[in-house]
Kinemage of the C-alpha trace (Angstrom):
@kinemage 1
@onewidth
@group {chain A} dominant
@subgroup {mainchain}
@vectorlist {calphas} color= white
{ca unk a 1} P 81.157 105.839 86.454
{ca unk a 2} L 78.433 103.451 87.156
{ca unk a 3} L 79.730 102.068 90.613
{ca unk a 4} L 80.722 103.591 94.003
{ca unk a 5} L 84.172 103.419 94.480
{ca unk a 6} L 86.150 101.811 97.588
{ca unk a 7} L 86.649 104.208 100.375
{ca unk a 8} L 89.885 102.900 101.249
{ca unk a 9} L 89.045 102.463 104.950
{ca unk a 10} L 90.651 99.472 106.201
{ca unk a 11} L 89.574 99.904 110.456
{ca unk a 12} L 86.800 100.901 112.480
{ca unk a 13} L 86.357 103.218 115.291
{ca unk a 14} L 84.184 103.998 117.953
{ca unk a 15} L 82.305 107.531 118.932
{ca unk a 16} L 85.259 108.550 121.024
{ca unk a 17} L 87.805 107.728 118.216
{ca unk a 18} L 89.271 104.243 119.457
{ca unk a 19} L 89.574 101.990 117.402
{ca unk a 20} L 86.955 99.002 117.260
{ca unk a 21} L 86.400 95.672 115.445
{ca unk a 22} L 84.536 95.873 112.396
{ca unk a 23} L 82.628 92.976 112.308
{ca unk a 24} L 79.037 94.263 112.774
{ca unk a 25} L 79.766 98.057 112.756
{ca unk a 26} L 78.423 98.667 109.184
{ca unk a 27} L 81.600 100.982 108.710
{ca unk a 28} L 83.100 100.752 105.112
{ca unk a 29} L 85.548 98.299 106.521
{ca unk a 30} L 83.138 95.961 107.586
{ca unk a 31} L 82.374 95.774 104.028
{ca unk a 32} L 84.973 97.025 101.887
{ca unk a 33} L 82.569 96.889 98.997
{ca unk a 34} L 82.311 98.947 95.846
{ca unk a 35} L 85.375 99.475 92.773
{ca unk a 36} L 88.701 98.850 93.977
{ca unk a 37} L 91.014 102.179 92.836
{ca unk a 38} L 93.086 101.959 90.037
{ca unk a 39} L 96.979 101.049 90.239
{ca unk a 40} L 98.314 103.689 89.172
{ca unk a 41} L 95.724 105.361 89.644
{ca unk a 42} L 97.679 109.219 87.729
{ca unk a 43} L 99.229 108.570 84.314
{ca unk a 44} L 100.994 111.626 82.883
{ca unk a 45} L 100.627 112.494 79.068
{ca unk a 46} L 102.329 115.063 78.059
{ca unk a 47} L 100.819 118.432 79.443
{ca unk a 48} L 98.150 116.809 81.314
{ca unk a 49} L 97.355 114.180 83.992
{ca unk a 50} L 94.800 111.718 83.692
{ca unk a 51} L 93.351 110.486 86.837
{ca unk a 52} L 92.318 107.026 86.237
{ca unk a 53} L 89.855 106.721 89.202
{ca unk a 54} L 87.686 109.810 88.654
{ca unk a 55} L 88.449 110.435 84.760
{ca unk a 56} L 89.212 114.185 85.341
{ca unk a 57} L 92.035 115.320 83.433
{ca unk a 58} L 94.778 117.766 85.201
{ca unk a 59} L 96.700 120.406 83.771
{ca unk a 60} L 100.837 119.896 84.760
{ca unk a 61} L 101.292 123.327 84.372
{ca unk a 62} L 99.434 125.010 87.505
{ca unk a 63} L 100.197 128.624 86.434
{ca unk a 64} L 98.853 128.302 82.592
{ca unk a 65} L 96.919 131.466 82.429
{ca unk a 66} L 100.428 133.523 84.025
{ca unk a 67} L 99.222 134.459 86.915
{ca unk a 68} L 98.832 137.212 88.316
{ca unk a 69} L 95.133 138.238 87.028
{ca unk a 70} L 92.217 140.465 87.689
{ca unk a 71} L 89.012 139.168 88.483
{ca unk a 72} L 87.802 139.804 84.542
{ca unk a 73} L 90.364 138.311 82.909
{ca unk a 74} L 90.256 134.813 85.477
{ca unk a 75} L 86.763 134.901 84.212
{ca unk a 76} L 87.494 135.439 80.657
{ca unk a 77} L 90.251 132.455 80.888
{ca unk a 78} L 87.999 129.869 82.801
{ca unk a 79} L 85.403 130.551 80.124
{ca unk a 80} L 87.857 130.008 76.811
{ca unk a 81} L 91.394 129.970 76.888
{ca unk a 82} L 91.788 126.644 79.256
{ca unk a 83} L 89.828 124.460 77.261
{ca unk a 84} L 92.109 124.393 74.210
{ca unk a 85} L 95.075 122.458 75.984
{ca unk a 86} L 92.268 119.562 76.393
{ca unk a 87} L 91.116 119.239 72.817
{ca unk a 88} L 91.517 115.704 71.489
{ca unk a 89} L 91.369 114.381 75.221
{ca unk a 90} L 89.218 111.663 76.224
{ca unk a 91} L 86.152 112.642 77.050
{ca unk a 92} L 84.389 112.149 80.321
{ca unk a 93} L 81.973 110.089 79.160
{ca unk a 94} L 84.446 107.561 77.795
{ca unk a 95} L 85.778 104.621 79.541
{ca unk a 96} L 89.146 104.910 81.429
């Protein structure tokens, strides 16, 4: 991604937590600059989930390696098996 994204913050607020206006305060609100976020920003295909802001891809199934597992073999699974649901994916470099 070649841009800073939006921050999303819409007021301002002062030392103590109050709430402020933003003119002047060079919060993010003040300038709500940068790339607005995706709508949707999650589309689900098949096993995975794409998020369309960051271009990380999500597995749907949080317990893929059956856990369970010793220290070695969350290594070992990190390091191989979880790749292969991803193959044919978009690649991070690629445009969402």
């Amino acid at each position: 991604m070649s841009a800073y994204l939006q921050t999303g913050q819409i007021t301002c607020h002062d030392a103590g937590g109050r709430m402020i206006d933003c003119a002047g305060s060079g919060q993010d609100a003040d300038f709500r600059s940068g790339v607005s976020w995706p709508a949707p920003r999650f589309e689900l295909l098949d096993d995975v989930v794409l998020d369309r802001l960051t271009g990380l891809v999500w597995t749907r199934n949080a317990n893929m390696a059956e856990f369970p597992l010793a220290w070695q073999e969350a290594l070992d699974f990190s390091l191989g098996g979880v790749r292969s649901p991803f193959e044919g994916m978009m690649k991070c470099s690629e445009t969402v």
